[in-house]
N, C-alpha and C positions, 0 to 999 in steps of 0.2 A: 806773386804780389807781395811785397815786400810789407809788414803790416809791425805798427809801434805795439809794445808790450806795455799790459799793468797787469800787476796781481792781485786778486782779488782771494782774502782767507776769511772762510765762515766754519764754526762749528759751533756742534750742539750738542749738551753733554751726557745724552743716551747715546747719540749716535757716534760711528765707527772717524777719527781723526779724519778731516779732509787734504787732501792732496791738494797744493795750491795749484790755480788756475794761471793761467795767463794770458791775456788778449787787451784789447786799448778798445777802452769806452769809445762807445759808436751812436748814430743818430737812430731813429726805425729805422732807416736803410739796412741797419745791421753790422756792415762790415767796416772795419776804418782804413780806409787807404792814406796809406804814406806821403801822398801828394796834398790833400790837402787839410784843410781842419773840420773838426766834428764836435756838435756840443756831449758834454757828458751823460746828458739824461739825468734824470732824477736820481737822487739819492740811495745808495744801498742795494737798486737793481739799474743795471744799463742794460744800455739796449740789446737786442742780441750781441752778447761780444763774441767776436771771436777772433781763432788763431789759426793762423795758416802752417799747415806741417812744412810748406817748401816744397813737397815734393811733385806739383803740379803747376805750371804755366797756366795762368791765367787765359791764354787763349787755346788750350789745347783741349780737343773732343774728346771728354768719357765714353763715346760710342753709345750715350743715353737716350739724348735729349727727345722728343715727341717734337711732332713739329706744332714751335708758336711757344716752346718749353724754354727757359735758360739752363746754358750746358750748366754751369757752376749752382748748383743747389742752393746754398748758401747765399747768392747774388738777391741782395734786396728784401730780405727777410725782416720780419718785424721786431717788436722790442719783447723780452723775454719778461713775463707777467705771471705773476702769484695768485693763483685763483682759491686758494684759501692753506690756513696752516692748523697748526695744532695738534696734527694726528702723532700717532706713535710711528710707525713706517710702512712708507708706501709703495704700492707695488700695482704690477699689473693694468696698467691702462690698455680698455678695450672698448671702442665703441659701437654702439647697437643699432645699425642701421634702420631695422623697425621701428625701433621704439624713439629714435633721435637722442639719445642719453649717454653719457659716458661712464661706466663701470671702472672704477677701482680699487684696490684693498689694502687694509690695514690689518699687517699679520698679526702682532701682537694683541692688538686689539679683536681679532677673529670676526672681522666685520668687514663685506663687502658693501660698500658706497656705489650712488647714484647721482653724477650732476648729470640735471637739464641746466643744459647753458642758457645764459651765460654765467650764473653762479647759485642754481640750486643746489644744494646738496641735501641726501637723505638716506638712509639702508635700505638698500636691495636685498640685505641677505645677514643674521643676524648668526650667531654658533656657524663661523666657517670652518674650523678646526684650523686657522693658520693658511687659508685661502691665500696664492702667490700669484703666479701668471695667470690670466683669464685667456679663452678661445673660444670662441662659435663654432659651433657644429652647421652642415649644411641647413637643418632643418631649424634651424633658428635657438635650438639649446644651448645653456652656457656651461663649458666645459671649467672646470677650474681644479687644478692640480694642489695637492692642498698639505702642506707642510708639517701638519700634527697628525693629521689621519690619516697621513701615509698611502693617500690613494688619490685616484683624481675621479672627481667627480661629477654628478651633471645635474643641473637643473631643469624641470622643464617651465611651461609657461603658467602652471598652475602654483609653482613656486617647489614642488618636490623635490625632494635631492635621493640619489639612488647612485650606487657605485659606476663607474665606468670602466676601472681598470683598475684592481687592488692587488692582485699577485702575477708575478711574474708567470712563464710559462712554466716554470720548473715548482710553481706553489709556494714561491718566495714572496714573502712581502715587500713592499718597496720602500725606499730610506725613505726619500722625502722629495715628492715630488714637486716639482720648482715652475716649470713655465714649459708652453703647450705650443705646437701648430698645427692648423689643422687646412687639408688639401681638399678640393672642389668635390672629392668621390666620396669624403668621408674621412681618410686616411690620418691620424691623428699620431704627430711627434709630441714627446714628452721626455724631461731632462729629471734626473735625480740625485741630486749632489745628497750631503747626510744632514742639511743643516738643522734641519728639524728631528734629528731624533733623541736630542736632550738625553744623554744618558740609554738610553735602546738598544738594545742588539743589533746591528746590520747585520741582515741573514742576506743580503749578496755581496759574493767577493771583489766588488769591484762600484764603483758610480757608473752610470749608465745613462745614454740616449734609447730609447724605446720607439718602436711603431707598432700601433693600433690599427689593423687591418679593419676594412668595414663589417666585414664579418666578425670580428671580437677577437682573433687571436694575436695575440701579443708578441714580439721579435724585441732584441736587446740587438739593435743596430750599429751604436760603437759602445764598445767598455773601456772604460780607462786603464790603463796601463800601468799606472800610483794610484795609491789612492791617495796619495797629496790632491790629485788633480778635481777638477768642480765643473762638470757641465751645468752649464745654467740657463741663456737665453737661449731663445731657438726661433728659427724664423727660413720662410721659403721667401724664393727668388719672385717677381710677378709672375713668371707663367709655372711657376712651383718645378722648372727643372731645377733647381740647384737648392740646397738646403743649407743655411749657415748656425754653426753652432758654439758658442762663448767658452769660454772655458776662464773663471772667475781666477781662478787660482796660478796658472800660466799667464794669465794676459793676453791671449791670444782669442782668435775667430778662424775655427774649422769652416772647414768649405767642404760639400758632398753632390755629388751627382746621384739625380734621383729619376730609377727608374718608372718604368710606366705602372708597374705590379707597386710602388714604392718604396720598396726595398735601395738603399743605398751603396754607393760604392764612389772611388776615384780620391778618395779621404786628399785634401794638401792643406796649407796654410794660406790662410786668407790674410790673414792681416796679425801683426805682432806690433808689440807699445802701446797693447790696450787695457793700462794696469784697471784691473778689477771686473773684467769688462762683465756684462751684466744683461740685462733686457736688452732687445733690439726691437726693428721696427724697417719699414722699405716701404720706400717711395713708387709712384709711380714709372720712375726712369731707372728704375736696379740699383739706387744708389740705397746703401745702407747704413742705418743709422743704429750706434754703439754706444748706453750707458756704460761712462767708465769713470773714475777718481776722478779724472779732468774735465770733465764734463759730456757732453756727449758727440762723438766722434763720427764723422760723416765720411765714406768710404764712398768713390765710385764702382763699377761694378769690374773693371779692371783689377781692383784693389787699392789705388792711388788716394790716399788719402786727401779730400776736401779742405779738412777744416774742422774746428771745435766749438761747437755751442755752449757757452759759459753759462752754469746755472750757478744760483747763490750757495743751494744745498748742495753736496753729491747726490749724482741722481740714481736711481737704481731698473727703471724701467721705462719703456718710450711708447706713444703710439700713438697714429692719426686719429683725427676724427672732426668732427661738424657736417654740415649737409654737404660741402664741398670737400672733405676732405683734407681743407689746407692747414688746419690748425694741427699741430706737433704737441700731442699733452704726456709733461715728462712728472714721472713719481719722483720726489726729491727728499728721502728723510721721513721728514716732517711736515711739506707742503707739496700742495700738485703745483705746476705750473703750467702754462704754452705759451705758445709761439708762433707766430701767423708764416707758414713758408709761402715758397711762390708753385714748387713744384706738389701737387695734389698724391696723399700716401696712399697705399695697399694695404697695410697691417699697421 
């Protein structure tokens, strides 16, 4: 689908230079087709805009879709909306199916947030030590991998916080652990790039993807090769055979085959031209969705890229939530946003 270009440049002068966007102002519908005209929307934010890579035919099957589902993810999606700003930087959106709430954090600020939708906000959790990606544990615990305390750790429902995984198997500390997945038996990924070690020692030779067996003991499942390189988002397939993992610093999105025990193998390239890439998140139909500089990037599960959701901020992390699922709530900077899709998310 052949789609008009505009650019869109926003920054803010804590946060990291933005990468200009590019897509043509669109109606709710979302998308703006070439054929005919669309009013611009409001001021400052349109509607979901977005940009098509090219590299998919508009009638061609991602081999996704549910039936009663539209194959193109992207097809018909609402207008991308600011549900509050202010914060220093956001991260980690996770929402709590119990409790009906959506948990996010502000690392610098070392405060984990609570909206009840549609725009309560208030602290969940107050001294996170640099709290990043959030996860739920089966039993309803919130896991949060935590970037100054160098551990990742868990809540329970009484509000406790007790370690979950502070040193590696060899008695090493960990740099700074970044953002978490966790599988149906328990089985808990977790990324550690160095970003939070300000000055620290890193006592392992390498950035590292982890898995936390249900039993406690801890596996360094890929290391990096440089340490130029930045595992960051992390994210399973719907039925948790496949595991996708960012890598901020390449631009790229790992792909891993995951066995039954969890342990990984089958390492390839999932997707490259994903400058900064970051948080993730996945749909109900395997399609996967990639905070990066451009906004956030929407992959089928072939690899063939979607399409691009324009946010105002750079975004840094993504993830469903509301009672149905359909709502897409992206960290951006210094504001949360969403976005109403058509296809219902997983994580």
């Amino acid at each position: 689908m052949l789609l008009r270009m505009r650019t869109l440049c926003f920054a803010l002068a804590l946060c990291l230079p933005l990468a200009a966007c590019d897509g043509d102002g669109g109606d709710d519908a979302g998308r703006a087709d070439g054929g005919d005209d669309r009013d611009a929307g409001p001021p400052g934010i349109d509607a979901a805009v977005l940009t098509d890579g090219g590299e998919r035919d508009a009638g061609q099957d991602a081999g996704s879709g549910d039936a009663g589902l539209p194959v193109d993810p992207l097809e018909g999606i609402g207008a991308v909306e600011e549900v509050q700003g202010g914060f220093m930087f956001l991260e980690g959106p996770r929402w709590r199916e119990a409790d009906g709430v959506l948990l996010f954090t502000d690392i610098p600020a070392r405060t984990i947030y609570r909206l009840t939708p549609p725009s309560s906000i208030d602290t969940f959790r107050a001294n996170s030590d640099g709290a990043n990606g959030l996860a739920t544990l089966p039993d309803g615990r919130l896991l949060a991998p935590e970037q100054f305390g160098r551990r990742v750790s868990v809540t329970d429902s009484a509000g406790a916080v007790t370690d979950f995984a502070a040193r590696d198997a060899m008695g090493r500390r960990f740099s700074s652990p970044n953002d978490a997945a966790v599988r149906s038996d328990g089985t808990v990924y977790f990324t550690d790039p160095p970003y939070g070690l300000m000055g620290q020692p890193q006592e392992t030779p390498f950035h590292g993807l982890y898995r936390v067996a249900p039993g406690g003991s801890v596996t360094a499942e890929w290391m990096s090769s440089r340490m130029s390189q930045r595992p960051n988002g992390v994210v399973l397939s719907p039925d948790a055979s496949v595991l996708y993992l960012a890598d901020t610093a390449d631009g790229v999105v790992r792909r891993f085959d995951v066995a039954s025990d969890g342990s990984l193998s089958g390492e390839d390239m999932f997707a490259t031209g994903t400058p900064g890439a970051d948080g993730m998140a996945m749909d109900t139909a395997g399609n996967l969705y990639v905070t990066t500089s451009s906004g956030v990037m929407v992959f089928a599960p072939d690899g063939v890229r979607w399409g691009t959701i324009n946010v105002p901020m750079q975004p840094a992390n993504c993830g469903f939530g509301d009672a149905d699922h359909r709502t897409l709530y992206i960290t951006a900077r210094s504001s949360l946003y969403r976005v109403r899709m058509m296809i219902p998310g997983v994580y």
